[in-house]
VEXMI-514061 format. One record per residue (C-alpha): residue number from 0; x, y, z. Coordinates in steps of 0.2 Angstrom, whole numbers. Example, Ala and Ser with C-alpha at 12.3 -4.5 7.8 and 13.67 -1.06 7.14 Angstrom:
[0 [62 -22 39]]
[1 [68 -5 36]]
//
This chain:
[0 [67 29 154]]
[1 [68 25 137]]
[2 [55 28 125]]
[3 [43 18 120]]
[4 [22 14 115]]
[5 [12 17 131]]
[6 [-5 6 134]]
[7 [-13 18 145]]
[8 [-26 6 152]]
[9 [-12 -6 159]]
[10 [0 8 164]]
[11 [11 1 155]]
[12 [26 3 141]]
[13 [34 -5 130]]
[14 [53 -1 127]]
[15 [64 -7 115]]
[16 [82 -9 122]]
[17 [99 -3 113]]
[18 [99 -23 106]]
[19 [85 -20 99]]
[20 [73 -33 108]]
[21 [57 -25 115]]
[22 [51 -28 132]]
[23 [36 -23 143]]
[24 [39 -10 157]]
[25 [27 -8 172]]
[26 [32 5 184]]
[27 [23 4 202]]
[28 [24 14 217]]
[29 [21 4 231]]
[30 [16 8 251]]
[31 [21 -4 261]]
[32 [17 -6 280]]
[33 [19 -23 284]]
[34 [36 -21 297]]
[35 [44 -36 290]]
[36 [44 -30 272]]
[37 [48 -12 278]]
[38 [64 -20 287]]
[39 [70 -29 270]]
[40 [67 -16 260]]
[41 [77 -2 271]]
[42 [90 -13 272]]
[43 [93 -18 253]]
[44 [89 0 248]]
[45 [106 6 257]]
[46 [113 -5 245]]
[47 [118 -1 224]]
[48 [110 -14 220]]
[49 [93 -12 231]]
[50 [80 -11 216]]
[51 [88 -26 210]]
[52 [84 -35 224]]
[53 [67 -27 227]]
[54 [65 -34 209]]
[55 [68 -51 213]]
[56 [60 -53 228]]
[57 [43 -46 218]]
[58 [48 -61 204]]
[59 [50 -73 216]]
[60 [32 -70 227]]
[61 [25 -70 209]]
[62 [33 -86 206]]
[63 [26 -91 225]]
[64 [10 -85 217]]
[65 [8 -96 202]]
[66 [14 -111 209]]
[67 [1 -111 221]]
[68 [-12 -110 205]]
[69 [-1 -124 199]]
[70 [5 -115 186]]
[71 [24 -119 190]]
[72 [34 -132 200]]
[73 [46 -132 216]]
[74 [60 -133 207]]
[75 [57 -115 196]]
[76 [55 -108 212]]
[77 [71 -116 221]]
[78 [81 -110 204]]
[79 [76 -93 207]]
[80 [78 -92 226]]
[81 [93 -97 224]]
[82 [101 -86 212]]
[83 [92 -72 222]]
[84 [103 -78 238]]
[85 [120 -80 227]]
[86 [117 -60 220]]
[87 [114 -58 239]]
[88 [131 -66 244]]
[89 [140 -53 231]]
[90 [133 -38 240]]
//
């Protein structure tokens, strides 16, 4: 990991990246049971690019997440989904 200004409280990090842009970083461990989630995630894993996918598939139910708040429209979502199933078909 790079290094970076932690916030403690958040458990998070800031990074700056060799373009010099800085980011926030939020490392999470996650225990999942639900067999469905289990299933996709075993089967992405196996793949290179499995935390890439885990990644957008986090994105995309927080996406899910603030359109139901109305924070964000359908089509934001549909954007997204969509490139998350092209990076699929490249796998």
């Amino acid at each position: 990991m790079l290094p970076g200004l932690r916030d403690e409280d958040k458990g998070e990090l800031t990074i700056r990246r060799p373009n010099g842009q800085q980011c926030r970083v939020k490392a999470l461990h996650l225990e999942i049971s639900d067999p469905d989630v289990v299933s996709g995630v075993n089967k992405y894993s196996a793949m290179d690019s499995g935390e890439k996918q885990a990644k957008g598939a986090l994105r995309l139910g927080v996406l899910a997440l603030r359109q139901t708040a109305g924070d964000l429209d359908a089509a934001a979502i549909r954007n997204v989904a969509q490139n998350m199933l092209a990076d699929l078909g490249r796998c």
